[in-house]
N, C-alpha and C positions, 0 to 999 in steps of 0.2 A: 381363248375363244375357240369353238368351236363349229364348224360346220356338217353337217349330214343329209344322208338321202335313205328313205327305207321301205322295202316294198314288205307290205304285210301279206297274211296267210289270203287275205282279200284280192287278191293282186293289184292291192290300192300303191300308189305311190306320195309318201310324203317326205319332206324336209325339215330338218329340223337345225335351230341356233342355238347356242349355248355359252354362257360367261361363268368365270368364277374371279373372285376376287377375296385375297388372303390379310387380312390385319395383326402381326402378331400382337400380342397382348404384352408377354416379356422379353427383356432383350435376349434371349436362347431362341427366340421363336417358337416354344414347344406347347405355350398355350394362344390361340387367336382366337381370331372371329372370321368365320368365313360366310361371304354372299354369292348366291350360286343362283345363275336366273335361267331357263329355257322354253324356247316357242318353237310349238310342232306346226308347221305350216299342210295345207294339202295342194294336191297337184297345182290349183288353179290360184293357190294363194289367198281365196275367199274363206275357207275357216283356219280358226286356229286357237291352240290352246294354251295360253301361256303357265308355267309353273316356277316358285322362286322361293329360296329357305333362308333364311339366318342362321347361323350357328356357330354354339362357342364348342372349340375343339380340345381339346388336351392329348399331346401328345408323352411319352413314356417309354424310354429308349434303354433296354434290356433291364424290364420287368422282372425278368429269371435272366439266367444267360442264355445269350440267343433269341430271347420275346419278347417282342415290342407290343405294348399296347398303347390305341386311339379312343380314345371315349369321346361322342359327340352328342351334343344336347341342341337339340334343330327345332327351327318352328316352321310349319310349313304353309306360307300365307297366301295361296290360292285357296287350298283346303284349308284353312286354319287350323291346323291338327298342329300339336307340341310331337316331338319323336327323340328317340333315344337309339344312338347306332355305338357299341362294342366291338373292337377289332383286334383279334390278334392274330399277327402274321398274315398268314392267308385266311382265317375261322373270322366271318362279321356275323353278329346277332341283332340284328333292327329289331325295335320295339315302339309302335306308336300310342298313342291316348286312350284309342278306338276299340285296344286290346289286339290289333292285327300283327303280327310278328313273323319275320324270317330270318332264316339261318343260311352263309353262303359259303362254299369254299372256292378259292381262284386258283385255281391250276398255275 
């Protein structure tokens, strides 16, 4: 669980809450199911936008040597969008229904 606070380019200020919750599927734990929920609140606590995914995970521990890969198959049930997230190492390729997709790398 997660707690935050975030002042946008608005100089709005909001807060935000977050859970996740992990199900492995087999006893390695490398495939599960994970539920991820989060509510942006604003200053006054009067709006807020809730957002929350299912998702079966698989994970893949030295693909090559040295590269792990994550492949995640998400639904995402405020927007009802199905999603598709690729990971290796630090390179993630999201891909949604909608055709919307990005590419990240994490330092």
């Amino acid at each position: 669980m997660g707690i935050g606070v975030q002042l946008n380019k608005e100089e709005k200020l909001s807060y935000s809450v977050r859970g996740k919750k992990s199900f492995p599927i087999t006893a390695n734990g490398l495939v599960g199911i994970n539920l991820k929920g989060k509510c942006y609140f604003d200053k006054e606590f009067k709006e807020r936008k809730p957002r929350g995914a299912v998702e079966l995970a698989w994970s893949i521990f030295n693909f090559q040597k040295d590269q792990d890969v994550r492949i995640k198959i998400g639904y995402e049930i405020c927007d009802q969008v199905p999603y598709l997230q690729i990971r290796e190492n630090n390179w993630t390729l999201g891909a949604d229904i909608h055709g919307k997709w990005n590419v990240r790398f994490d330092l």
